[in-house]
C-alpha positions in Angstrom: 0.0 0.0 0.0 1.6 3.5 -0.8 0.4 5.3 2.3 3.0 3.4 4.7 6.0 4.3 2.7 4.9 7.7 2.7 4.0 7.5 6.4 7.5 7.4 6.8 8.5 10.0 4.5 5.9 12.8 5.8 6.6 12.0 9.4 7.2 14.9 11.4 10.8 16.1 12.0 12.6 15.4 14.6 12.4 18.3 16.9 15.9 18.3 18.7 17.3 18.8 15.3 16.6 21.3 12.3 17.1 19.7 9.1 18.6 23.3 7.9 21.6 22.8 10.4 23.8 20.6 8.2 23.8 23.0 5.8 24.7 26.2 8.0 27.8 24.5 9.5 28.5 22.6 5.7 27.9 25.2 3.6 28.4 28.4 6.0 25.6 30.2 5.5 24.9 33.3 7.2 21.8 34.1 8.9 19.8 35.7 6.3 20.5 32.2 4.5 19.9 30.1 7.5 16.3 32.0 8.0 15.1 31.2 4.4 16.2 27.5 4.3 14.7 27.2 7.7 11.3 28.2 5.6 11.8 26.1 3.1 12.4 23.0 5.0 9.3 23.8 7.1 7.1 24.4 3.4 8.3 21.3 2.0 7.3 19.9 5.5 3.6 21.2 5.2 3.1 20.3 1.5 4.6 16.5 2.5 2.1 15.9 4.8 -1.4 17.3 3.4 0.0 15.1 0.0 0.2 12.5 2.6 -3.5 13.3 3.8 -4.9 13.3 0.7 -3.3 10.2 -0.7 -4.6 8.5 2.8 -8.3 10.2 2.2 -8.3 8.5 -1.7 -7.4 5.0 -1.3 -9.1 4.8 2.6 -12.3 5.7 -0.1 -11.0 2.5 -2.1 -10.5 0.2 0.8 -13.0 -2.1 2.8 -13.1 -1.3 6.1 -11.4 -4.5 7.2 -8.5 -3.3 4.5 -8.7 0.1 5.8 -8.1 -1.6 9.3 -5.3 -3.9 8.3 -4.1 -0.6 6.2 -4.0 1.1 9.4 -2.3 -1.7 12.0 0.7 -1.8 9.5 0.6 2.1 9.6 1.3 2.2 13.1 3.9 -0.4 13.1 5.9 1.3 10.6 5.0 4.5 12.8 6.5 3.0 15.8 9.4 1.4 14.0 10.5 4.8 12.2 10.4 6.0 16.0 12.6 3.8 17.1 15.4 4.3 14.7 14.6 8.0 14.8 15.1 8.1 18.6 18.6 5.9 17.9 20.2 8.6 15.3 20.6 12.5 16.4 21.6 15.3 13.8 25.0 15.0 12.2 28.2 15.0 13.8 29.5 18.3 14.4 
C-alpha cells in the first residue's frame, strides 16, 4: 500500500534537530541564508504531509473497512518502528 511508505516520509521532523543545520555549518551560510532554508524545509514539510493526507483520504475511499483496518495496524507499526530508529540517530556529527 503507498500510504506506509509515505508514512514514513511525511513523518514529522525530529524536533531536537533542524534539518537546515547541516547546511549552515556545511555550507556556512549566514543568517539571512539560514532564516530562508529554515522556511523552506518547514514548506516542504507542510506540502509532504497534506499530499500525505490526501493520498490517505483516496485509497481509505478504495479500501473495505477491514483493508482500511489492516491498512492502518501496518501504519502504526511502521510508525513506531520509524520512532525507534529516529530516537537511535541525532543530527550529524558536528
Amino acid at each position: 500500500m503507498m500510504s506506509v511508505p509515505l508514512s514514513v516520509i511525511a513523518a514529522e521532523p525530529a524536533k531536537d534537530c533542524k534539518k537546515g543545520e547541516w547546511l549552515t555549518k556545511d555550507l556556512g551560510l549566514n543568517a539571512e541564508q539560514q532564516t530562508k532554508v529554515d522556511a523552506l524545509f518547514e514548506q516542504n514539510e507542510v506540502k509532504k504531509k497534506a499530499l500525505h493526507d490526501e493520498l490517505s483520504a483516496q485509497i481509505k475511499e478504495v479500501l473495505t473497512p477491514e483493508q482500511h483496518a489492516k491498512m492502518k495496524e501496518k501504519h502504526d507499526q511502521m510508525k513506531a518502528k520509524h520512532a525507534e530508529i529516529k530516537g537511535k540517530h541525532s543530527c550529524p556529527a558536528e
